[in-house]
C-alpha positions in Angstrom: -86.0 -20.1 107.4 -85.6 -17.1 109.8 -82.1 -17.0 109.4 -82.6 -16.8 105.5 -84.9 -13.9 106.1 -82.9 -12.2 108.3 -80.1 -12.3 105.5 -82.4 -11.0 103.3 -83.5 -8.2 105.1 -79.3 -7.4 105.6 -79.3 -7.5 102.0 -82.0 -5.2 101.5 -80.3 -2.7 103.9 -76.7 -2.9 103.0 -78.4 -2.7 98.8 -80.4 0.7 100.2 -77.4 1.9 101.2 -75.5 0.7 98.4 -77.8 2.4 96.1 -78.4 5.9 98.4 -74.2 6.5 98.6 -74.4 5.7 94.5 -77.1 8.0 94.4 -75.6 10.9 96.6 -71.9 10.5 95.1 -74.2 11.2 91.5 -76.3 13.9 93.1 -72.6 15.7 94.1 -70.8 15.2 90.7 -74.0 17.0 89.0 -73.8 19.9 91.5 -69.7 20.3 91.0 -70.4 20.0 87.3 -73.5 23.0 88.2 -70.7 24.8 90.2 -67.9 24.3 87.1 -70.2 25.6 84.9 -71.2 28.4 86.7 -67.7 29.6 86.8 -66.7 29.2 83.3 -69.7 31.5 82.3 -68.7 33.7 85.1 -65.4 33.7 83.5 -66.5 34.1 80.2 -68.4 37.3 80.9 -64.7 38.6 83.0 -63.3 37.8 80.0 -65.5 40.2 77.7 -65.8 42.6 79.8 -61.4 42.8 79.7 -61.5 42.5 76.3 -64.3 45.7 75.9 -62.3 47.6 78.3 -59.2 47.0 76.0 -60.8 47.8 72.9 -62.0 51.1 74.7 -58.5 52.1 75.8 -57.1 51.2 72.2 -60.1 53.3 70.7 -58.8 56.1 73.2 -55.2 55.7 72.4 -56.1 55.8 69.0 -57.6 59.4 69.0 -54.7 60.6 70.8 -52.1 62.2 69.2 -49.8 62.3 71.8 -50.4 58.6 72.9 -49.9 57.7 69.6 -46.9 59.1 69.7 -45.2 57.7 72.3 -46.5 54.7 71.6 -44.5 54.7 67.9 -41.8 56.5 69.8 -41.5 52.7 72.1 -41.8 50.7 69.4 -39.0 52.7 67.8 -37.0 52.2 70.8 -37.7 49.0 70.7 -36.6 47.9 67.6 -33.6 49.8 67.9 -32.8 47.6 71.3 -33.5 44.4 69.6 -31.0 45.6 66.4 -28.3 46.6 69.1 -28.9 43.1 71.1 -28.5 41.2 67.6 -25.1 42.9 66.8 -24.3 42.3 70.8 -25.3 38.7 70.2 -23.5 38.8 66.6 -19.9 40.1 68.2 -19.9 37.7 71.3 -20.4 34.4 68.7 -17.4 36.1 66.5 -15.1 36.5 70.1 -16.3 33.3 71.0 -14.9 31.6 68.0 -12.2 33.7 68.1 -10.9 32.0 71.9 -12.0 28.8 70.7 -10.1 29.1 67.9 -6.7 30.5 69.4 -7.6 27.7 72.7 -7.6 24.8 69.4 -3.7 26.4 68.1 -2.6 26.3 71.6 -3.7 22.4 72.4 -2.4 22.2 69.1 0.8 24.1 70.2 1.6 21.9 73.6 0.6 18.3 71.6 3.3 19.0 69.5 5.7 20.7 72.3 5.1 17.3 74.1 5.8 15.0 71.1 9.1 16.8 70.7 9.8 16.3 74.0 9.0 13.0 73.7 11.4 12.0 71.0 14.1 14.1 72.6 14.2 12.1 75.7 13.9 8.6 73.4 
């Protein structure tokens, strides 16, 4: 009988223990979910504070003349660089198929030098 009591007071222990790790492991993942939460609101207000600092500079860009300027001026520019990189783009595929095309008459050219050749030495 004291051996079965002993076990049972093991139990008891090893169940405590059991149950206070479960508990602490639960008593972590709510203050890391605490912690997560905490810096997604602190995010959240970073983010607004970016995005009222951008409408600001927008609102100042917007009621200057010269800013407004330069920034039609770059988009300008820009469109013209993506017109002149299309055309760029546009005249490499055309050379490309060019060489392809004279590389295609040349196999073309030595297939049918070597068949020749062939039937001459036959």
């Amino acid at each position: 009988m004291k051996h079965c009591a002993r076990i049972d007071e093991r139990m008891s222990l090893v169940e405590s223990d059991t149950e206070r790790g479960s508990r602490e492991e639960l008593e972590e993942a709510w203050a890391a979910v605490a912690r997560a939460e905490a810096a997604a609101a602190e995010a959240m207000s970073a983010r607004a504070a970016a995005e009222a600092e951008v409408a600001q500079l927008r609102r100042q860009i917007a009621g200057d003349a010269r800013l407004v300027a330069l920034q039609q001026e770059n988009e300008l520019m820009r469109t013209e660089h993506q017109q002149e990189l299309s055309a760029k783009g546009t005249a490499m595929r055309w050379l490309w198929s060019q060489q392809v095309e004279a590389l295609a008459e040349k196999d073309a050219e030595h297939a049918q030098a070597g068949i020749s050749n062939t039937r001459a030495l036959m």
